[in-house]
N, C-alpha and C positions, 0 to 999 in steps of 0.2 A: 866391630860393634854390631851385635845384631839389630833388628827392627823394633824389638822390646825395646831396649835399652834407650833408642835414639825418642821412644816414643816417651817413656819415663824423663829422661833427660831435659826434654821439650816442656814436657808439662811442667817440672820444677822451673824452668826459667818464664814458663809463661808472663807470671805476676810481675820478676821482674822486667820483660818487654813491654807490659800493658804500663805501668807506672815511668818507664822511661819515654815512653808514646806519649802519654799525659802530661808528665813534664817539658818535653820540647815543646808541645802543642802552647803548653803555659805560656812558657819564656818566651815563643816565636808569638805571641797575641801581640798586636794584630799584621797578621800578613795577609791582607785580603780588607775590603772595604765594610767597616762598619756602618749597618744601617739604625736610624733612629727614626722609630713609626711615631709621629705626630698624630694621635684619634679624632685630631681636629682638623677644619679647612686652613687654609693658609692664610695668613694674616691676625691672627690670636695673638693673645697673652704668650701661651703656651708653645705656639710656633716658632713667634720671636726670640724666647728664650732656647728652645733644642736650633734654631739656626745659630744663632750664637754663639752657643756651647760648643755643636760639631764644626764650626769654624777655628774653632781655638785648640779642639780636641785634634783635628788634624794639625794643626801647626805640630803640636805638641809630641804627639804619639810621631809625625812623619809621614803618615799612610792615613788617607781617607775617611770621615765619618760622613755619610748622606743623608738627608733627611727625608723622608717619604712622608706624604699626606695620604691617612686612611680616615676620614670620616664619616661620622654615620652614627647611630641611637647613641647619641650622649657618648659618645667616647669607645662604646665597648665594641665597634669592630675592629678598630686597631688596637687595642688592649690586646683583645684575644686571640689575635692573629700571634703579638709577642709572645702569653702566656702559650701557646701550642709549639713554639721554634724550639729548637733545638738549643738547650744552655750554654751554647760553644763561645758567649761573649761578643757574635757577631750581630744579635737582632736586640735591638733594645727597644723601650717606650719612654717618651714625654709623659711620664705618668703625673696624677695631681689629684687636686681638691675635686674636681668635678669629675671625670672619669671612673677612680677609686675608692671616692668616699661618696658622693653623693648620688650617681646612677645606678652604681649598686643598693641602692636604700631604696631606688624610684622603681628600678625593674628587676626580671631577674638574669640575672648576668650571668655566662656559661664559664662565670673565671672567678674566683676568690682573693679578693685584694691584697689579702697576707698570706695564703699558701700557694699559691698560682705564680706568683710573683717574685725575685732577687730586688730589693729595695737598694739601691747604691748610693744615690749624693741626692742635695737638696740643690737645688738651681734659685729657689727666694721667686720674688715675685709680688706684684703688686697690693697695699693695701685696701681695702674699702673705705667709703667715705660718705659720711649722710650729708646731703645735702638738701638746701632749699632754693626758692625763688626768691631776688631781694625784696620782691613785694612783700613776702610774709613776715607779720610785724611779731617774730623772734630772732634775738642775738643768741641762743645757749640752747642747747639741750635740755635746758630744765623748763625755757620756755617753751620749748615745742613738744615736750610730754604735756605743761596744762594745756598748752590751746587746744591740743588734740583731745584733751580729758574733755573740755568744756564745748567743742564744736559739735554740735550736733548733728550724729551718724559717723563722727570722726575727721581724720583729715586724710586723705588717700596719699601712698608712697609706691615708686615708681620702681619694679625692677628690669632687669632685661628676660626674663621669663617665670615662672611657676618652677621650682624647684633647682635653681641655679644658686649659686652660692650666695650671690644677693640677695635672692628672696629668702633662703634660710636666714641671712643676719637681718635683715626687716622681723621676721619672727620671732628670733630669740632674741630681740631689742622687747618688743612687745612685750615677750613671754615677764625679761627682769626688771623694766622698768613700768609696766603695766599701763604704756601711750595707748591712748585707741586710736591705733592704723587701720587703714583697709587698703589691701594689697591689691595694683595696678598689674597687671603682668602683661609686657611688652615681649617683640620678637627682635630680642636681642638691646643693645645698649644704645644705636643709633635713636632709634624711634624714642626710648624711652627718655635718653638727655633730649631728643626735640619738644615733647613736650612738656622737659622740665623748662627748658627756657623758655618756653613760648606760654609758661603758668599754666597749662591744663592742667598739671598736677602740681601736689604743694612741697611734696617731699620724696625725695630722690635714693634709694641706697646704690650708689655705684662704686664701679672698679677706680681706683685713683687716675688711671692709663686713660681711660674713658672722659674722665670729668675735668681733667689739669686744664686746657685750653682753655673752658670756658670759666673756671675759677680763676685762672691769670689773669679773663678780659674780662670780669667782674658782672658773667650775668649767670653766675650761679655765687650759692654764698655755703664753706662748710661751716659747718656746726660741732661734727668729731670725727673722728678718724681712727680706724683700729690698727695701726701701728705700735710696736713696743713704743714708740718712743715719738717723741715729736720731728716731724721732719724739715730739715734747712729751707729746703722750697716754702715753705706752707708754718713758719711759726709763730704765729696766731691761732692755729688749729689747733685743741686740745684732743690727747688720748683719751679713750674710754677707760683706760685703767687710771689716768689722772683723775677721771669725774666719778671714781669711785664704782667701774664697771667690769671689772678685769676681765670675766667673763665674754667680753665683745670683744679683745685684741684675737687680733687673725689678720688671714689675708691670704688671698687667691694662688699659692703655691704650687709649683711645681716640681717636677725631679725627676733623676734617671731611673727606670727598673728593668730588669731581664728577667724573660722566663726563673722559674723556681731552679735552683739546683747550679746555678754558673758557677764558676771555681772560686773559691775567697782569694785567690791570691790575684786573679782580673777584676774583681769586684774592688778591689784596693786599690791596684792601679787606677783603675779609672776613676773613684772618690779621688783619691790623692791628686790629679792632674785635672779635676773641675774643682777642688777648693785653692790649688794655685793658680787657677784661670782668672777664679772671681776677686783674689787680691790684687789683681793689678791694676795699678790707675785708668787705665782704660776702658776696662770691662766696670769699676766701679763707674766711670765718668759715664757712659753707657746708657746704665740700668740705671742708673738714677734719672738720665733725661725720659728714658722709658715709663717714669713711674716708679720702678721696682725697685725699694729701698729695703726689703726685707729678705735677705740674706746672711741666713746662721747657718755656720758649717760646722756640719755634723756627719760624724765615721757613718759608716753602712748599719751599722750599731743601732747608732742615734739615730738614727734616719728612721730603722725599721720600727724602733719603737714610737718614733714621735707619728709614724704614719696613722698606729695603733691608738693611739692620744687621741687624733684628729675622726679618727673614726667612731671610737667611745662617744666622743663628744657632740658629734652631727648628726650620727645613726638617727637617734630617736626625733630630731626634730623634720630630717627628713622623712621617715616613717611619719608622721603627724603630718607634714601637708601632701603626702602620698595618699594617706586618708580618707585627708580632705576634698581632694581630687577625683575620688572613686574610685583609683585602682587598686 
């Protein structure tokens, strides 16, 4: 066979050695330690849920998932650190509500939430919850839209900072039910539940994970909660969608993404083996002591579009207090 021939020959098998390289690659995922970039410091919403998950995900898989902490501007240096890796299903993100929907609206981000991005499972995650001081002489939501109509210069409400997802649902509480709030903006949710119990301020929008303690030992009081639905801990506490506010149900989400372009067929596995994680009595018994009652399982599918949902829906309120802020 001459050297043409061997050269012809080679190139025709090329395609099939590339595609039989990619399929082994497939089928052998993971042989080597998967990493999961947390864009946050340790001890979050968000951390506790990717430790959890890559605790389960290794049992499950047999081989390694580790968590790394990158934080820094609202989420986006370990964001983009994933969105730059290689799609090989080895580098992932604790992606979410603050990271990929809200700091992209706040700054500009060198990564694009939905082309930058493989969107895989939802992980769920805590609701919000307005609260008050018992001093304040309302029981409902509907009392504390008039007092705050009738208070003069309003009644101030309390978040853990300017453009966190607390302070967006204080906004578009405002925006539908037309309360006069004035927004308190605090460095982080310690500070900002100290001075809700201690009555500096009169009204609270916090993360549920944040506020359960001191709703248990009765020196905060909720009012509603954006939950689908009402929760076993807490039922007394009516939904926004029961008070006739559909509009306000959310809550502070998180979930898995890889760089743009990872294989569908790893992108499946690993959905498929976090929505078995989360049905088990354990991981429910968990997240629910965590707070985190809000877990819908949904394909990569679902996922990618409800990301899309959540961005439609936040952009513009975030643009508005980006605004307001002067950047």
């Amino acid at each position: 066979m001459n050297v043409l021939n061997v050269v012809k020959k080679c190139i025709f098998l090329l395609p099939f050695i590339l595609f039989s390289s990619a399929l082994f690659a497939q089928n052998n995922w993971p042989n080597k330690p998967v990493k999961i970039i947390v864009p946050w410091a340790a001890g979050g919403v968000t951390d506790t849920l990717a430790r959890f998950i890559a605790n389960k995900l290794t049992n499950q898989f047999k081989s390694p998932f580790i968590v790394e902490n990158h934080p820094g501007a609202g989420g986006m240096i370990g964001s983009d650190l994933v969105a730059k890796s290689a799609p090989d299903g080895y580098t992932l993100v604790a992606s979410g509500m603050a990271s990929h929907v809200i700091t992209p609206n706040l700054a500009n981000t060198p990564f694009d939430s939905m082309k930058s991005f493989t969107h895989i499972a939802n992980l769920g995650g805590p609701p919000l919850v307005v609260v008050i001081h018992p001093s304040l002489s309302v029981k409902s939501i509907k009392d504390l839209i008039e007092l705050a109509n009738k208070t003069s210069g309003g009644l101030s409400y309390a978040s853990p900072g300017s453009g966190t997802h607390n302070n967006l649902m204080g906004e578009l509480f405002k925006l539908k039910t037309g309360a006069n709030l004035v927004h308190i903006s605090y460095k982080g949710g310690g500070p900002a539940l100290l001075d809700l119990i201690s009555g500096h301020v009169q009204v609270g929008f916090l993360t549920l994970t944040t506020a359960a303690a001191n709703l248990k030992a009765g020196k905060l009081k909720a009012l509603a909660i954006t939950s689908n639905n009402r929760l076993i801990d807490y039922p007394q506490v009516p939904t926004f969608n029961e008070l006739g506010y559909p509009s306000l149900t959310t809550y502070n989400w998180s979930g898995l993404s890889g760089p743009s372009g990872v294989n569908p067929q790893i992108v499946k596995r690993i959905n498929e083996e976090v929505i078995k994680a989360l049905r088990e009595k354990d991981s429910k018994e968990y997240l629910s002591s965590e707070g985190i009652s809000e877990v819908t399982e949904m394909s990569p599918e679902a996922f990618t579009a409800f990301y899309q949902k959540e961005i439609t829906q936040w952009a513009p309120i975030a643009k508005s207090i980006n605004t307001t802020l002067g950047n």
